[in-house]
C-alpha positions in Angstrom: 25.3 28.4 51.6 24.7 26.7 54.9 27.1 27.7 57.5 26.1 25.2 59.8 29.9 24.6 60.9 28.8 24.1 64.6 27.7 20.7 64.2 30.5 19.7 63.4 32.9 21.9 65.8 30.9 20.4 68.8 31.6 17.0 68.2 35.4 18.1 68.5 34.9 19.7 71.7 32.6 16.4 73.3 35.3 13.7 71.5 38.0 15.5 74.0 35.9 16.2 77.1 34.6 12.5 77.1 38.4 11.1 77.0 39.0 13.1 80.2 35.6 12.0 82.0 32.5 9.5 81.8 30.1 11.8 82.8 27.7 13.3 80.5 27.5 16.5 79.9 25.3 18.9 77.6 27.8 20.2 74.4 28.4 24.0 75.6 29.7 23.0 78.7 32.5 20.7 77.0 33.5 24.2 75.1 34.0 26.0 78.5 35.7 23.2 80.3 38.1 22.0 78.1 40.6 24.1 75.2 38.6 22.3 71.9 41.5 21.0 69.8 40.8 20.4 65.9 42.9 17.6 65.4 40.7 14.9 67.4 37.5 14.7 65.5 38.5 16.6 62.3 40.5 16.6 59.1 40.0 19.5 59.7 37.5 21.6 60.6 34.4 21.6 59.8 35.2 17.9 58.0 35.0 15.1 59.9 37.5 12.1 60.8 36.0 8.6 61.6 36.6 9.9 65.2 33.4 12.3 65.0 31.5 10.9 62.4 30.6 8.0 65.2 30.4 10.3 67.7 27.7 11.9 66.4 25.9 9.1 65.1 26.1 7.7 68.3 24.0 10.8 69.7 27.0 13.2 70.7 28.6 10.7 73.0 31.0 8.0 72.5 29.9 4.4 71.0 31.1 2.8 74.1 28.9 5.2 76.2 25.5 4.1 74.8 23.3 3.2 77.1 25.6 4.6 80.0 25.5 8.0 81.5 23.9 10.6 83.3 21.6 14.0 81.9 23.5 17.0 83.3 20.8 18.6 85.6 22.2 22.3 84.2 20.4 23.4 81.3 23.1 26.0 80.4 25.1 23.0 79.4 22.8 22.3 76.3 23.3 26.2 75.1 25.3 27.7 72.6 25.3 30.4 69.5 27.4 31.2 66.6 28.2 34.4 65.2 29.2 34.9 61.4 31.2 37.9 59.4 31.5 38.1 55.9 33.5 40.2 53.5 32.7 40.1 49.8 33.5 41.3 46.3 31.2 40.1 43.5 31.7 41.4 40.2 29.0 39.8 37.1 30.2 40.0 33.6 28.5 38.5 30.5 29.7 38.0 27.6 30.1 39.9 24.2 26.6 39.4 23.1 25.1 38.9 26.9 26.3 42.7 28.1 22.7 43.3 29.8 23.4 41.0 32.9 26.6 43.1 33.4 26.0 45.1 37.1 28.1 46.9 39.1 30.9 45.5 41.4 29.6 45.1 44.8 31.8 45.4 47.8 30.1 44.6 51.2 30.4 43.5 55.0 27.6 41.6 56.0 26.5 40.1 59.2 24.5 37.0 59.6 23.1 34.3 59.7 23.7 34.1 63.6 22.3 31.5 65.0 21.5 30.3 68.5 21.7 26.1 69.5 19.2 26.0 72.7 18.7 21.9 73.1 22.0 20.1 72.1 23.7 17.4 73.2 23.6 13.6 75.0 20.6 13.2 77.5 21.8 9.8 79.7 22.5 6.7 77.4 20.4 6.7 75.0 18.6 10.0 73.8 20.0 13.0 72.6 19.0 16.2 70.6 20.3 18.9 68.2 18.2 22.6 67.6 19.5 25.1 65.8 17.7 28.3 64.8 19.2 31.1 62.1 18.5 35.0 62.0 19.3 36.7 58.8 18.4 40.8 59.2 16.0 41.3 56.6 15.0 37.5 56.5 14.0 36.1 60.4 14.3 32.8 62.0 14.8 30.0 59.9 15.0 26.5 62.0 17.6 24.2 60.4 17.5 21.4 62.6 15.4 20.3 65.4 15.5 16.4 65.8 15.7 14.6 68.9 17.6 10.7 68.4 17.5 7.5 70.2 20.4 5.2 70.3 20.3 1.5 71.3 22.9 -1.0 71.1 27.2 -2.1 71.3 30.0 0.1 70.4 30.5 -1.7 67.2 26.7 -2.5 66.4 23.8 -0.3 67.3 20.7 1.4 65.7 19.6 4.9 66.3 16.3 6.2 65.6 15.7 10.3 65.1 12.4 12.7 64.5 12.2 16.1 63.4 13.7 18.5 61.2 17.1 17.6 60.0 19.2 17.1 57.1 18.5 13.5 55.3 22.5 12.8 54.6 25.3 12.8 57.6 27.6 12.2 55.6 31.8 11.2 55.8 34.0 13.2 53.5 32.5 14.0 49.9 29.1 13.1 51.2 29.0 16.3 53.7 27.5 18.6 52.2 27.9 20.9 54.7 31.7 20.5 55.4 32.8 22.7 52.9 36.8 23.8 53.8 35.8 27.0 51.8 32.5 29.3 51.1 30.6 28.2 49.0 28.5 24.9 48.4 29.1 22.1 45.2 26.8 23.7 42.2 25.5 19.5 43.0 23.9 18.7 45.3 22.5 21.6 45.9 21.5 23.1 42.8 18.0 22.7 40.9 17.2 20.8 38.0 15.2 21.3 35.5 11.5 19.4 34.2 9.3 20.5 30.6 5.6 21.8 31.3 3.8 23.1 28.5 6.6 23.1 26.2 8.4 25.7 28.5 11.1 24.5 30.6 10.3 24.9 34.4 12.9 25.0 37.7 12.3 22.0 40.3 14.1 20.8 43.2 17.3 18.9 43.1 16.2 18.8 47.1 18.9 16.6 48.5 20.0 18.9 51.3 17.2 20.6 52.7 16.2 19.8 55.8 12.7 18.6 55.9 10.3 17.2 58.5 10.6 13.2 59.0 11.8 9.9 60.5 15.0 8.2 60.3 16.4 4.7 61.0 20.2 4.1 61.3 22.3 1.2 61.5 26.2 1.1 62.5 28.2 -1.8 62.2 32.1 -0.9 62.8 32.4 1.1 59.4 29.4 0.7 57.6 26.3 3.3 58.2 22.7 2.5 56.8 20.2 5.2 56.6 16.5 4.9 55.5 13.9 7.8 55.8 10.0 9.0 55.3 10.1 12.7 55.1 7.3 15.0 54.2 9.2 16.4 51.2 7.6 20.0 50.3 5.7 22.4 47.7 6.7 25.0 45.0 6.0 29.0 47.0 3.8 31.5 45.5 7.6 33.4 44.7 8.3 29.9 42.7 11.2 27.8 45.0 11.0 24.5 46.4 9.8 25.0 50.1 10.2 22.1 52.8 6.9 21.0 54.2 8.2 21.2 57.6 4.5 22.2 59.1 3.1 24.8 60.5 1.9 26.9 57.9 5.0 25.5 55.7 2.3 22.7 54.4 1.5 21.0 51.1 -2.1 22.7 50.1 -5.2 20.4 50.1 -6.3 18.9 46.9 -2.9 19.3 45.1 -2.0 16.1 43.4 1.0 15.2 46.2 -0.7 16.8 49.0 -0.5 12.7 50.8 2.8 12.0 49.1 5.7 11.2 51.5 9.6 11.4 50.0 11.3 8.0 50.5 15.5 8.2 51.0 18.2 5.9 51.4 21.8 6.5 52.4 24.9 4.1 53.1 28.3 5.4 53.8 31.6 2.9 54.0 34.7 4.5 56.0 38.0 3.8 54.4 40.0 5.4 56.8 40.0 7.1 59.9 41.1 10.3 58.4 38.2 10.5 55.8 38.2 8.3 53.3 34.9 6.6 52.0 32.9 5.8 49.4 28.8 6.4 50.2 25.8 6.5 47.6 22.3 7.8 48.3 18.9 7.5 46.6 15.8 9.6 46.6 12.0 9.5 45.6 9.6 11.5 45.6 6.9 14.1 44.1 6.3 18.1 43.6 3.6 19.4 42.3 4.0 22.5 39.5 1.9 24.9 37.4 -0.1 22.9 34.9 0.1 24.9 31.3 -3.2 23.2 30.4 -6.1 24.4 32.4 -8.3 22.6 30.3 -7.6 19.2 32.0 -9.4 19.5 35.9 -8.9 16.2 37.3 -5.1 16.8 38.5 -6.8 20.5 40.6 -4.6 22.0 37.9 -1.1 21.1 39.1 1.0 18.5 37.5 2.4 16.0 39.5 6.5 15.7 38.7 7.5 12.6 40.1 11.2 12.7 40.4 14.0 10.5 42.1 17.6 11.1 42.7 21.0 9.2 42.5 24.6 10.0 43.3 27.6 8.3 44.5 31.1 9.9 46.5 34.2 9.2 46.8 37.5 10.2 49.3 40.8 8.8 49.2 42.8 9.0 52.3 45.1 11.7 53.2 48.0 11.1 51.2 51.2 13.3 52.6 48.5 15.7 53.2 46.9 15.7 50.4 43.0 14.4 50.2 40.7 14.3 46.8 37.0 14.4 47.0 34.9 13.7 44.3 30.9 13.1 43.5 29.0 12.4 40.7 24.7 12.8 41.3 21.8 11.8 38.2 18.2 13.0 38.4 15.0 12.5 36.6 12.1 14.6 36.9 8.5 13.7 34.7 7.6 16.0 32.0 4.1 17.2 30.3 4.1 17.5 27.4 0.8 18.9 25.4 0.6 16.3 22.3 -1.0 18.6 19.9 -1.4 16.1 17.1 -4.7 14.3 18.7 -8.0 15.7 18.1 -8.7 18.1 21.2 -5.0 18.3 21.7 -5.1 18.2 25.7 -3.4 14.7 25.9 -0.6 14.4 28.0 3.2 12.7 26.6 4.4 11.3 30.6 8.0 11.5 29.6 10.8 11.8 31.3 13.7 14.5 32.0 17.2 14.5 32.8 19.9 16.0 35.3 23.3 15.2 35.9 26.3 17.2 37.8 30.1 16.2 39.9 32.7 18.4 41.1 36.2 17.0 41.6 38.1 18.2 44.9 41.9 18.6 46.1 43.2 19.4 49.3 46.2 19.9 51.1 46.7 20.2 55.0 49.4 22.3 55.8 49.3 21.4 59.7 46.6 21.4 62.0 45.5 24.9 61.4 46.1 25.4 57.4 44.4 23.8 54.8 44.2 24.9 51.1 42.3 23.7 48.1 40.7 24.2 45.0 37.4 22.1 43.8 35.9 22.2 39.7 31.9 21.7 39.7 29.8 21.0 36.6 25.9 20.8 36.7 23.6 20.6 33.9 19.6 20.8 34.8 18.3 19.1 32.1 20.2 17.0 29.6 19.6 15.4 26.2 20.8 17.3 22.7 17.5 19.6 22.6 18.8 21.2 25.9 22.1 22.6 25.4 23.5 25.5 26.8 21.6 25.1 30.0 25.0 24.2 31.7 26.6 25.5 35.1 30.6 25.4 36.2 32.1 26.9 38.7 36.1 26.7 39.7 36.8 27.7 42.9 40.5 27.7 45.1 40.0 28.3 49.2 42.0 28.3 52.5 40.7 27.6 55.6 42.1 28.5 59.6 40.8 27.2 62.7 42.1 28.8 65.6 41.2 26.1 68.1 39.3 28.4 70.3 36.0 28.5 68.8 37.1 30.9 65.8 37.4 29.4 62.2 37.9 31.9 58.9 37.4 30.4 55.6 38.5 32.3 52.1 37.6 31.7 48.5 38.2 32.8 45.6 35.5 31.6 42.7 34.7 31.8 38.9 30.7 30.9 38.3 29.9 30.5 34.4 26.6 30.0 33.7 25.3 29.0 29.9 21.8 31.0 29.6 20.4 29.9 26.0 21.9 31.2 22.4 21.2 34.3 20.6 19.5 34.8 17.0 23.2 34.1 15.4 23.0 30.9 17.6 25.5 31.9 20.1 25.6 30.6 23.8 24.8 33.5 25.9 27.2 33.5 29.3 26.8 35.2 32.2 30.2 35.2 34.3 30.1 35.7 38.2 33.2 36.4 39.7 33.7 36.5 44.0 36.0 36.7 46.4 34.8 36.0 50.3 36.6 35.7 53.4 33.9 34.5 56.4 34.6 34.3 59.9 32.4 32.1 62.2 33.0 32.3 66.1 30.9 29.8 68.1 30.4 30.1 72.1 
């Protein structure tokens, strides 16, 4: 999971600070001048109200402060860094006829992924920027975001333009990925689907929340918010997982079938209300090349090209007496190749097509500006159609979340993961059961 709560905490702390003043300032500075209170950009934290989701797609400042404003000359103003404890017991039991995946309960205090935000925040009237880099002991420094945007236009009406590494969807209530009120991430969108090569069924990206390299055009009319995007997209890793092609070394190799193909994505998100309801729906396209069975054919280099795209919708009611339900349903298709061993030389390729589908279903309840509870039921199969049974994934999970309102949020869950791994010789479904219980705590100066 992405614990990238911050994003989301500092447009809390700039929503107050530029109520009390219309200077600009740098986000840090905001958390040391004024006490951050969760109630004004939040419902709760980290999930945004219609208060902070325009604050940050106007670039960290408020709509009516576009094109207004002054840089803060104090560099320490554009600092921060989060810290992040977990607790955790994980326990993974198959069942009767799947005993081999059965391990040992593990009980462990970890520390990580801290992270440090050196360039964020509002730049004058216009421009603005958000870094982050991760460390993870073991793992080094991972860079999550690192966009700069530009923001033209009225409070009601204006575009905004950003370039770098960032996450394609800023999303408003079930769209936010990352605004999870508990642990762990939605088994969709963030799980991968699956593709046929060879005959064998092969992993590929579902892919729509990594950040990746790109440009992005926005446009913001009272409560509707366009987004359309040319990203880089990425490559399958010698260790066999989707890897963003953010540059660097981090590149699509030369001569591969997609080396020159960009990923195309499109994102709209309505508000309903100013406490989180909304209905968005997002679309993706674009290519990753995998391990072609068939090294007799040589003009693909010996990759297969699986052209895939990517459709889901969300949906939030408003907070009703304190209760909210979130809820998201996403398809995929991803291009098979199939050997057709019937013609003569038997190296002719069937260009068919694969399946995914997954949702979850969330409640919440706010207990009061601190408490929140819920519980949330995910479903995700990689690869559908009768041939591919038993492939599927659930998970249920119940949570409660605290935020403190002085830079210190905990988060606690409770989860069941089934996953369906194949049947046996008698033809039964062969489960593997993961059972957790975290408690995280994220503290961000």
């Amino acid at each position: 999971m992405k614990t990238s709560h911050l994003h989301f905490l500092f447009t809390a702390i700039i929503g107050i600070s530029l109520l009390s003043s219309s200077e600009s300032y740098g986000i840090p500075a905001f958390a040391r001048k004024y006490q951050m209170e969760c109630t004004m950009c939040h419902e709760p934290v980290p999930r945004l109200n219609e208060f902070g989701y325009k604050f940050r797609a106007a670039g960290f400042r408020l709509p009516e402060e576009i094109g207004k404003g002054e840089a803060s000359g104090d560099y320490s103003n554009y600092i921060a860094a989060r810290v992040v404890v977990s607790g955790t017991y994980q326990s993974v039991v198959g069942s009767d006829n799947n005993t081999g995946v059965n391990t040992t309960a593990l009980n462990d205090i970890s520390f990580g992924p801290a992270a440090i935000y050196p360039l964020c925040g509002s730049f004058g009237g216009h421009i603005s920027a958000f870094s982050e880099f991760e460390f993870t002991p073991g793992d080094g420094i991972d860079i999550d975001n690192a966009f700069i945007r530009y923001t033209v236009g009225e409070a009601d009406n204006f575009w905004s333009f950003r370039a770098g590494i960032f996450h394609p969807i800023e999303g408003y209530g079930a769209s936010d990925a990352d605004a999870m009120l508990g642990v762990s991430g939605q088994l969709f969108p963030g799980s991968g689907a699956m593709t046929l090569v060879g005959g064998n069924l092969t992993p590929t990206p579902y892919n729509i929340t990594a950040a990746e390299t790109g440009i992005e055009a926005g446009w913001n009319a009272d409560r509707l918010s366009l987004r359309a995007g040319m990203f880089n997209g990425g490559y399958v890793g010698a260790d066999g997982a989707f890897q963003s092609a953010v540059g660097g070394s981090l590149t699509k190799q030369r001569g591969m079938p997609s080396y020159n193909t960009k990923e195309f994505r499109v994102f709209g998100n309505y508000i309903l209300d100013e406490h989180g309801g909304s209905i968005a729906a997002y679309a993706f396209t674009g290519s990753v090349d995998l391990p072609n069975p068939d090294t007799n054919i040589k003009d693909i280099a010996g990759m297969f090209p699986d052209r895939y795209n990517r459709y889901g919708v969300f949906a939030t009611t408003p907070t009703f007496s304190g209760f909210k339900v979130l809820a998201g349903l996403g398809l995929g298709t991803d291009k098979e190749w199939v050997t057709d061993t019937t013609t003569y030389h038997g190296h002719v390729s069937a260009d068919s097509t694969a399946a995914s589908m997954g949702y979850f279903g969330e409640l919440d309840y706010r207990i009061n500006k601190e408490w929140s509870i819920g519980g949330r039921y995910d479903f995700f199969n990689p690869i559908t159609g009768s041939n591919y049974q038993n492939n599927e994934m659930t998970a249920i999970s119940a949570f409660v979340n605290f935020c403190a309102n002085n830079g210190l949020v905990i988060a606690g869950e409770v989860m069941r993961q089934q996953t369906a791994g194949g049947v046996d010789a008698n033809n039964a479904v062969l489960m593997t059961n993961n059972y957790s219980a975290t408690i995280k705590a994220f503290f961000i100066w």
